[in-house]
N, C-alpha and C positions, 0 to 999 in steps of 0.2 A: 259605763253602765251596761247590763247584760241587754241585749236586744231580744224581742219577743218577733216569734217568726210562727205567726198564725199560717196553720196549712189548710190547703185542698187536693185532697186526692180526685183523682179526675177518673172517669171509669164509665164507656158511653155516654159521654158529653156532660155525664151527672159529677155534683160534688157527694163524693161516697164516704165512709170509714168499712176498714175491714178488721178483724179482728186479729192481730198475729199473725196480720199477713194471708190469711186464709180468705180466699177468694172464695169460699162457699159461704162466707160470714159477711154478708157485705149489707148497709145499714144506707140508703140514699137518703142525703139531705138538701136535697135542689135537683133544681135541673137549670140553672142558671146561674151559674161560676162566675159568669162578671159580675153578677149583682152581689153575690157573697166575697168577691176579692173589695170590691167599693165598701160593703160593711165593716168587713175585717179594718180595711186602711183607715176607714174613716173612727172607728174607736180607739184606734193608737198603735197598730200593727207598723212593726221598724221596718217590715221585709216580709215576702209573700214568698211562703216554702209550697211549692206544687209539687205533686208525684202524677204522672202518668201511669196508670196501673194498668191500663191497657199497654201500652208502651214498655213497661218492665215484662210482661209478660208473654207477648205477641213481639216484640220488637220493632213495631212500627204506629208510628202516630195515627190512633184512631183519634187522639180528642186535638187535633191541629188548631182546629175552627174554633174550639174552644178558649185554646190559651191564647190566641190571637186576640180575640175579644178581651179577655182579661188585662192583657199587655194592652191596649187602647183606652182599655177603662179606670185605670188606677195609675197613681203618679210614685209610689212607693217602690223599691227593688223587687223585681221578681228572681228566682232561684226553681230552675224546673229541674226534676229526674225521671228514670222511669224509661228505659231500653236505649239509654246514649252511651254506642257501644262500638263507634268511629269517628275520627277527625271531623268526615264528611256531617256525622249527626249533630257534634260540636256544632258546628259551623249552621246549617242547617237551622237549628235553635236556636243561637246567638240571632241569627239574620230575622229570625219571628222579633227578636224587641225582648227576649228574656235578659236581664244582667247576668246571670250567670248560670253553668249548668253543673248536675251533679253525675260524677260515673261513680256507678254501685259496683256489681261483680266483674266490669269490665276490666276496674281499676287493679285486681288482686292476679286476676288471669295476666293480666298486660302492664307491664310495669312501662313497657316503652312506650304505650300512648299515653300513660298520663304524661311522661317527659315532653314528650311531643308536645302534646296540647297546652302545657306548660308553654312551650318555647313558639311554638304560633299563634295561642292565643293572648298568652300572658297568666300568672299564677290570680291573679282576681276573678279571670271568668273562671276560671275550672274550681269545686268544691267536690272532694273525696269522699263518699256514703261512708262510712264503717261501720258494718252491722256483725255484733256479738254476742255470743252467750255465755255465760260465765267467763268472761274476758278472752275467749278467743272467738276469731275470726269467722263469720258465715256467708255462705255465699247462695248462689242457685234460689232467688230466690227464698231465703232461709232454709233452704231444706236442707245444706248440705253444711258443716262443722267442719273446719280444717282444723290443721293444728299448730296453726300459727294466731301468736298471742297478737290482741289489740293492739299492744303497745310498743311492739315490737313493730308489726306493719307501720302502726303511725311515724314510730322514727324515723322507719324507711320510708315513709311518703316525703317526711322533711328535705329527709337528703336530695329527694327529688326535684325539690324546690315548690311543693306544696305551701299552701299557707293557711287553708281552712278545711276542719275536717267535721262531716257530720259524724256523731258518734251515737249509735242506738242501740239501746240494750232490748234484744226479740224478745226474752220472754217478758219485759214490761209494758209492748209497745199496745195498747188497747186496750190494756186491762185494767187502766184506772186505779195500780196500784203505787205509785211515784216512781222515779226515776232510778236509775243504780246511779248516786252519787257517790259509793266509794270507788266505783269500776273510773266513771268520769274523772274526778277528781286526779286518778292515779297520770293520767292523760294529761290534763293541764299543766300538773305537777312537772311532766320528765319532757314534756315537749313543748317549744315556740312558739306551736300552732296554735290558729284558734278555734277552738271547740266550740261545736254549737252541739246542745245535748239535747236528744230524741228519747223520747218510749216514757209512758206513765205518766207524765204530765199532769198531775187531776186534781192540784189544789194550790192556791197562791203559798202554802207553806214549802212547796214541790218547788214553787219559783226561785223563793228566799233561799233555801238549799239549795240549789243552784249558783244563784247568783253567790254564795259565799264562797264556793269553789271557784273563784274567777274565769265561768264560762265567760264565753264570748258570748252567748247565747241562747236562747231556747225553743226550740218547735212546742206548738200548741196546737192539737187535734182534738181531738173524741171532745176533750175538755169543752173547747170551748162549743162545737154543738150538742152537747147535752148538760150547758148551761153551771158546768161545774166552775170552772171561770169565768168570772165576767171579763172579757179583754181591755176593758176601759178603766176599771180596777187597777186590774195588772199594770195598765201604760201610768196610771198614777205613780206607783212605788217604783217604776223602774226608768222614772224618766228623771 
């Protein structure tokens, strides 16, 4: 069954949304993330997807304090990302009590740490961002378009000995328009991996389409605080 991975993006200690990544669009809903990770689990969340957006952006943990709390406060997997961008941050993270972390642009720059951190931490704590626009690759941030195809990186992540890749389509991420399930789908299809699908998220039909692509699983943001998903709902059909 596809797992539902209720997020918090973290951003001065708050649980935020931003819109496409645009940190001039930022929407707070808390100022108390463990109480929102305890919500999230307790209506049926499989796994707690966190971003550090201070952290993706500054490259260093302003919201530490925060996830700390969160990892004490809920019995469910956590998955943090968000500026983890050496062995050392790995590690670092791991040691707060998260299960597992995500490398974003580190991973596309540096093919040899992910192997690395493959091979010291093992392929279950390391999970690989991929963020794309019309099926290839973006990095910086989104700001910047390479020219290398999604699904071509994913293969090469395989080879690497990856085993789980976030896959988010930028221009759907916020916008409450569904997900690119053909971009996904093409993903599942040609690789081993398992995908967990990001961006758009905004109706339990969003889910079902999903789920018939045999993702691995699905991030749920904006959705579920502006009430477009009920998470409780969702954990009904997908359990």
């Amino acid at each position: 069954m596809m797992k539902l991975y209720p997020a918090i993006d973290l951003k001065d200690g708050n649980c935020v949304r931003l819109i496409q990544g645009d940190y001039n669009q930022v929407t707070v809903y808390g100022n108390n993330p463990a109480q929102m990770a305890k919500k999230w689990e307790s209506l049926g969340g499989d796994y707690l997807h966190i971003v550090d957006l201070d952290g993706a952006k500054e490259g260093v943990g302003i919201n530490d304090e925060a996830i700390r709390e969160i990892v004490k406060a809920i019995n469910i997997p956590i998955e943090l990302g968000g500026g983890i961008r050496t062995l050392e941050d790995i590690k670092a993270k791991l040691d707060m009590g998260v299960d597992r972390v995500i490398l974003g642009s580190a991973a596309i720059k540096n093919k040899e740490l992910v192997k690395e951190a493959i091979e010291v931490f093992g392929a279950d704590k390391i999970v690989i961002g991929v963020d794309a626009k019309d099926g290839m690759v973006a990095i910086e941030g989104w700001l910047e378009v390479t020219d290398v195809s999604a699904l071509e990186f994913c293969k090469e992540l395989e080879q690497l000995g990856v085993k789980t890749v976030i896959y988010t389509d930028i221009a759907k991420d916020g916008m409450m328009q569904g997900p690119n399930v053909e971009e996904t789908k093409k993903l599942v299809q040609a690789t081993g991996l398992d995908i967990i699908a990001s961006g758009g998220v905004s109706t339990l039909e969003d889910l079902k389409n999903l789920e018939q692509i045999n993702v691995y699983g699905a991030i749920i943001g904006k959705a579920l605080y502006i009430g477009a998903i009920q998470l409780e709902e969702a954990a009904k059909l997908f359990k």
